[in-house]
N, C-alpha and C positions, 0 to 999 in steps of 0.2 A: 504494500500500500504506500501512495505517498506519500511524505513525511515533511512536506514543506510545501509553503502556499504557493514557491514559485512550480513542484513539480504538479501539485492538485491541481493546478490552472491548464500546467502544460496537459495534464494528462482529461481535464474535463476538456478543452477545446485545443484539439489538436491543429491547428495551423494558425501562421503565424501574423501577428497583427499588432495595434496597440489600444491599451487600455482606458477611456478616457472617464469612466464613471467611479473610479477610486476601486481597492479594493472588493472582492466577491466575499459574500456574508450569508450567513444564511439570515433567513426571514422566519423572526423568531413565531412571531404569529399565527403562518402558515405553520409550522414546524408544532405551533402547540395544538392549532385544531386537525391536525394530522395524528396526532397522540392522543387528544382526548376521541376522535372518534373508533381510536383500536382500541381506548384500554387501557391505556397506560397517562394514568391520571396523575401521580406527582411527574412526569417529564413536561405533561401537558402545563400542569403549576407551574414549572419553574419558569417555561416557556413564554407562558402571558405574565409571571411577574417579571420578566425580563424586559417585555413591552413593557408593560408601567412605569419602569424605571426609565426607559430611555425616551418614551411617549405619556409621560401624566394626565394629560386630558383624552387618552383614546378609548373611549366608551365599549368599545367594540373587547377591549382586554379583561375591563371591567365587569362586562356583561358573562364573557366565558368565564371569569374566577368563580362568579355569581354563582352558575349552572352548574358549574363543577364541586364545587361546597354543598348546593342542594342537592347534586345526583349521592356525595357520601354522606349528606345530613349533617354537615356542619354546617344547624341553619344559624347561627349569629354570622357566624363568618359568608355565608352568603346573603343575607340581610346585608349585611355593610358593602358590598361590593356590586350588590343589584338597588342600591338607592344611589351608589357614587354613580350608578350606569346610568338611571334617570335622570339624577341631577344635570350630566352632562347631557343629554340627549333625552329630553324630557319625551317627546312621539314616537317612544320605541316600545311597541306592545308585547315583545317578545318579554321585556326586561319587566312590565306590571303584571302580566300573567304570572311570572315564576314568583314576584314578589307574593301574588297569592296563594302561590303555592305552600311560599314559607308561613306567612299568616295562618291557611286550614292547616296544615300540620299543628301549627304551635296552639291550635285550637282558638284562635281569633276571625270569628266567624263574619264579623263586622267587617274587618278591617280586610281578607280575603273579600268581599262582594264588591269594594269599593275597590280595589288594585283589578278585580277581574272585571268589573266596570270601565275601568280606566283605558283596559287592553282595548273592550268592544268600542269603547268611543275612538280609540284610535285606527281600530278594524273590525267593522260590524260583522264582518264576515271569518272571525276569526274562532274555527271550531272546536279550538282546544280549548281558550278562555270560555268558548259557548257551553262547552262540556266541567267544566272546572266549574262554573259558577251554579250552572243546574243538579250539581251535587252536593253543592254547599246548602242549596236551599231545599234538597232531597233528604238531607241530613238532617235540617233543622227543622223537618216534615213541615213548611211551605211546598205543598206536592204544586200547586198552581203554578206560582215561577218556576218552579224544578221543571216542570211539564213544557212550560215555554219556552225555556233557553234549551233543555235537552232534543226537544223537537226541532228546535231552530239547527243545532249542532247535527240531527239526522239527517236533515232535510238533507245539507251542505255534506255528508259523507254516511248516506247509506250502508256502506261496505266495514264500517270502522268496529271492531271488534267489542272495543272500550265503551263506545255511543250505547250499542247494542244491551250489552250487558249494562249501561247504565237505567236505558228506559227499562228492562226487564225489570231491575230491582226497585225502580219507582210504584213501577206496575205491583210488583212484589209487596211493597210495605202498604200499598192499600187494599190489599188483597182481594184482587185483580188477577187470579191465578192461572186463567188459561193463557192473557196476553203475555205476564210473565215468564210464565214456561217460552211461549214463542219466541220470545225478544231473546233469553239467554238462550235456547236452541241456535240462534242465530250466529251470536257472538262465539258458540264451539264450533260453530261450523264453519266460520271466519279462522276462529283458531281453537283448533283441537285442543290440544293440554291449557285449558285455559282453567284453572283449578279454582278459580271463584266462582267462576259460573258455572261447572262442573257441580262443585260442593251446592250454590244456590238451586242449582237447578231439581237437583236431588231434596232438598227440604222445599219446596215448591211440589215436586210428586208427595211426595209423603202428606203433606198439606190437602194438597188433593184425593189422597188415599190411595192412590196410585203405587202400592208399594213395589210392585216387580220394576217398574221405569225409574222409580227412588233407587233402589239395590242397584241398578244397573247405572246408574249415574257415580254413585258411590264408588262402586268400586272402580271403573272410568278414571277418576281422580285420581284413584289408590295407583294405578298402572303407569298414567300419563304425570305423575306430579308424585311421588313417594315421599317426599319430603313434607308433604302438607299432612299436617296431622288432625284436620276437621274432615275430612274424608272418613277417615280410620273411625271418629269419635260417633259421628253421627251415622257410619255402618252398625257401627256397637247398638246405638239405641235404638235403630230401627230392629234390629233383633231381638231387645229388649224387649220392646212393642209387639211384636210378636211371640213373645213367651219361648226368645229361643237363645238360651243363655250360653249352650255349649258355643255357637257360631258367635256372639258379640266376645267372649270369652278369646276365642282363636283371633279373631281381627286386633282387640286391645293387647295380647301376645308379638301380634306380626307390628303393630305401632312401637313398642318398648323395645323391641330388639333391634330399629333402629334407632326408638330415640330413650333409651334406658330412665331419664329422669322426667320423662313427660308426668309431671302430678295429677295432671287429671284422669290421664289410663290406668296410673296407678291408684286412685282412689277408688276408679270403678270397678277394676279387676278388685280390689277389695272388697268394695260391697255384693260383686256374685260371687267371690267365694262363699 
């Protein structure tokens, strides 16, 4: 490999010329949204703090530090770095969406409607915020704006996995249970291992009495998503239900062995002993 900028030059452009733009560099910025979309989320850090230091007011740095703290959940540190991003660039709805993302996490319900507010007035058409906010207020059972924004975010991406299984579980909590089945049937068949709506879709049959399509959703979960432990929980109690202790028994067995300390498998394997 070369070992000097005169041979890395010779050897990126081989013929010969002169240079008049100073030095060849990399572009740290490219270089970090190159990294944050593999994976590789502190090279992506160090990358856009490099930006900042040598560009302080470029929003566009700010905004990636933002996104990157909120994808690992250091939400103060992405609070701080998705308000420097508005501050500089106050009509950038990418950057009020996420801020309400940090808000519904930290459970500021308020303050999420008003930043996912802020996104739509800067793009009405924007169906992430349209889905972000129709959950907040699906949450705080306002099913009426849940119902308007979530529709509006359909309309705008029929196909969307997440939409889908949003309106099912609206559907869901006013129990609404054939539409609900529908809507999260949808969103598995959008995306198979999709282990919310997998698991929802399965307490939706049971709701319905539908126990053989519950069992079969259940275990669905169990296959496509091993790691979700409400699949396992709520197999167990539909057998319960059924007065069939040996079978919830074996499933809370197959939970523990991979996940040994799950307390609640272990409670329940204690009360059918």
């Amino acid at each position: 490999a070369p070992a000097t900028t005169a041979e890395r030059v010779a050897r990126a452009i081989p013929f010969k010329g002169r240079l008049f733009q100073g030095a060849f560099q990399r572009n740290a910025f490219t270089y970090g949204v190159a990294m944050f979309q593999d994976g590789y989320l502190a090279q992506a850090e160090d990358a856009f703090q490099e930006v900042i230091a040598a560009r302080p007011d470029d929003p566009e740095a700010y905004y990636n530090l933002g996104t990157l703290n909120l994808r690992t959940e250091h939400l103060p540190e992405a609070r701080r770095f998705l308000e420097q991003t508005v501050k500089l660039k106050p009509n950038y709805p990418e950057a009020w969406n996420n801020l309400g993302m940090i808000s519904a996490q930290e459970g500021d319900a308020d303050a999420a409607i008003s930043n996912f507010q802020q996104a739509l007035q800067l793009r009405p058409a924007y169906d992430i915020a349209l889905l972000n906010l129709g959950n907040v207020y699906r949450r705080r059972k306002d099913f009426g704006k849940a119902e308007e924004y979530l529709t509006q975010a359909l309309d705008l991406r029929p196909d969307d996995p997440d939409i889908n299984y949003s309106v099912g579980m609206l559907h869901a909590q006013q129990g609404q249970l054939q539409p609900a089945a529908q809507y999260l049937q949808r969103a598995i068949q959008l995306r198979p291992a999709y282990s919310e709506a997998l698991n929802n879709l399965g307490i939706v049959f049971v709701r319905m009495q539908d126990y053989a399509e519950a069992e079969e959703q259940f275990k669905t979960g169990i296959r496509l998503a091993p790691e979700n432990d409400q699949a396992y929980l709520n197999l167990a109690r539909l057998y319960i239900m059924q007065n069939d202790k040996d079978k919830a028994r074996q499933v809370l067995l197959e939970l523990l062995h991979i996940q040994p300390n799950n307390s609640t498998a272990l409670q329940a394997l204690d009360v059918l002993r």
